[in-house]
Structure formats: C-alpha cells, structure tokens
N, C-alpha and C positions, 0 to 999 in steps of 0.2 A: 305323509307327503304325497300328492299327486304327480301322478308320472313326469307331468312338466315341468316340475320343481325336479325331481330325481333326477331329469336329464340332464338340465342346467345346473343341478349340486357335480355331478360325475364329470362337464364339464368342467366348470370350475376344479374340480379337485385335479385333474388331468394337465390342466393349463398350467396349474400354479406351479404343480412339480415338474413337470416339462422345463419351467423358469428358472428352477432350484439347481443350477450346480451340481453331480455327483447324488443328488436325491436317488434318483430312477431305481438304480439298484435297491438300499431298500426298502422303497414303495413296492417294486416288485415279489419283492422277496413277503410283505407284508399280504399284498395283492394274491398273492399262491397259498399261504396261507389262512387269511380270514377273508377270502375274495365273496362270500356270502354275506359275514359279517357286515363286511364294508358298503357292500350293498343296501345291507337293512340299515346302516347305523351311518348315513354319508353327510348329514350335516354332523357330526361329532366326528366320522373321520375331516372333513374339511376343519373344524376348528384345531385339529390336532396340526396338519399340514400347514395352516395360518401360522401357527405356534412357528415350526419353523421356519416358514418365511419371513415373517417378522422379524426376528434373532439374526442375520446373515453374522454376525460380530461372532455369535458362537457355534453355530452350525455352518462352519467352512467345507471348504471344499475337501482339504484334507480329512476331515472327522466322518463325512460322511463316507467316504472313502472305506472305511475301518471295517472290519468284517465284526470287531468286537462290537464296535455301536449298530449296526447293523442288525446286530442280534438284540442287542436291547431297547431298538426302535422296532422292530417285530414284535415282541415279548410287552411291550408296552402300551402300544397299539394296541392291542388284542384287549388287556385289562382297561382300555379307556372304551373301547367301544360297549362294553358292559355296563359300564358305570351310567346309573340311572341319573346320581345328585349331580346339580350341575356345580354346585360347591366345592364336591369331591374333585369334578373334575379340575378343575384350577388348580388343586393342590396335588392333583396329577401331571399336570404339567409345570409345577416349580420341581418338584420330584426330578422329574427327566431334563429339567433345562441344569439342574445341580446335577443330576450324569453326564451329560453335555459338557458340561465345564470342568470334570472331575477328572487330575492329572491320574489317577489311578480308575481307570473305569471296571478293571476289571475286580478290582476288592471293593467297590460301589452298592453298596447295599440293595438296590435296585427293588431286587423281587420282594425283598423282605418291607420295606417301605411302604410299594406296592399291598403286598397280601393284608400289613398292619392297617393301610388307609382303607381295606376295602370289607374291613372287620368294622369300624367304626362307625357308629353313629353318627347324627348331628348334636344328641346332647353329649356324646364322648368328645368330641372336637369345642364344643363349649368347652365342657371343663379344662380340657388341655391350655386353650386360650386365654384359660385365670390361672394357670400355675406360673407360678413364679420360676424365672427358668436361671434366676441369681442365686437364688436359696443353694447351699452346696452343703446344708446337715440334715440329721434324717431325724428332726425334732420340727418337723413341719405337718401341718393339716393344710390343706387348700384354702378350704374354706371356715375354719378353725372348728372348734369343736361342735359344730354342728350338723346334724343328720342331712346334710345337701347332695344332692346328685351321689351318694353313697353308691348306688351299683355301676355307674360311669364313671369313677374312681377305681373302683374294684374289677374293671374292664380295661383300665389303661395299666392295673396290675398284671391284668394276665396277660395281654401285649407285652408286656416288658419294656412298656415306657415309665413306668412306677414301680418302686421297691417298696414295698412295707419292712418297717421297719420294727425286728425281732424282739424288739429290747422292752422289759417289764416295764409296764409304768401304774402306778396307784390310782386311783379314783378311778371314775366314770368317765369310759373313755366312748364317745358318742360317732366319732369320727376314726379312720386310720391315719396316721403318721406314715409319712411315706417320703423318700428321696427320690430324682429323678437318674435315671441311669443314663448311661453315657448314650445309649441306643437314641433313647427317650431327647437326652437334648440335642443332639443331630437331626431327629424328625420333627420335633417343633418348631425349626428355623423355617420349615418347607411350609407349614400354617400359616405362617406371620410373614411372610414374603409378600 
C-alpha cells in the first residue's frame, strides 16, 4: 500500500469505529495490542471492522460492552490479521459472527476453530466441502473407495474433524472409513455459510 492509501485505510478504519456503538473499547483494547500488526495489515483490519458494521442486528450495543467478547474480538483479530487466504478469511469471520450470536460465549470453541482453520489447507477445506455432514455411521469413505485426496482426509483426522474408524474390515481397502465427530460437524456449518 502507499502511504496515501495507508492514510485513508486508518482513516477509514477510525471513522467507521467511531460510528460503532460501544466498539472503541475493543478496538482499543485490540489497538494496544497488535497496534503494529494493525498497521501493517489495515486493509484486513478494515474488512474485519466492515464485518461488524455491517451485522449492527448482532453486534449490539450490549455485546460489545462484554469484557468476555472483547476478549474474543482481540484474540480474533490478531489471528485474521495473519491469515494470508482470503478464503480462510471469510470463514474467519462466520467463525466469530457464530461467537457473536453464541448464548454461551464462554464455552464457544473460538480458539480451537481458529487454530483448526488455520492448520488447513485449501485442498483440506475442498475435501471437507464433499463430506457429507448427514451420514451419522462410520461405514463411510468420502470419496468411496478410491485413493482421492487420501492425506487431506488423513489431515482432517488429526484435526479431529474425522474419526477413522477401528473396526476390521476384509478386502482391499484403498481409502479410510471415517465418521464425522461432533467437533468436526459444528466446524463445517462455518464453511458452508
């Protein structure tokens, strides 16, 4: 970015949370924080602060009030200004617009969602977008018995979005059998949103 863009991104970013209700706090709080960050990364912090202007329906006055979201709008920020994909980010921000709306923020899986999305690829996020999130037995292959995206299968295992499943089976088995864990169907709704 040129300095002149920089100005008028920090502009911008300033104005819009000024307009926000109960924001300042924490922006501030974000601001002390990754105030370097924010600097180097100001058109991504501005699509973050879009996000919530946009939303006023669920980013009220009251919510941002909260010391708890506050902390999770800090914590979350910090992991968006990182994030390189801009795919990723999107699904960054259904991530935190579902903590947003989460009667229970504080058992809200947040960082764990987080850390999961920021493990993943883009052909892990393919594969995830072909499982079937109705299937509820663990006599399932993705993409049936064939050698397809086999170590991005084998990636959303060790995420603990996929179970393999233990149980003997006969023949030539080309693929894993796997079930989705409860982890795993909670984080997919945040992809498909």
């Amino acid at each position: 970015m040129k300095e002149k863009d920089k100005q008028i991104a920090k502009d911008s970013i300033d104005a819009i949370v000024s307009a926000i209700p109960g924001l300042s706090l924490a922006w501030k709080l974000s601001k002390a924080l990754y105030g370097a960050g924010i600097k180097l990364r100001q058109q991504k912090a501005l699509e973050w602060i879009e996000m919530v202007r946009d939303n006023p329906n669920i980013f009220t006055k009251e919510l941002l009030k909260q010391e708890e979201f506050q902390d999770g709008f800090a914590f979350s920020l910090e992991k968006y200004l990182t994030e390189r994909s801009e795919e990723k980010r999107k699904f960054f921000r259904n991530i935190f617009l579902g903590y947003a709306l989460s009667n229970n923020r504080t058992s809200f899986p947040i960082e764990k969602f987080i850390h999961t999305l920021s493990q993943m690829n883009s052909e892990d996020i393919k594969v995830l977008r072909d499982v079937d999130i109705s299937r509820q037995d663990k006599n399932y292959q993705i993409y049936g018995n064939r050698e397809v995206y086999l170590s991005n299968i084998y990636n959303l295992i060790n995420l603990g979005i996929l179970h393999t499943d233990p149980s003997s089976r006969l023949g030539e088995i080309n693929a894993p059998f796997v079930w989705i864990s409860e982890f795993g169907r909670e984080f997919i709704k945040y992809l498909r949103q």
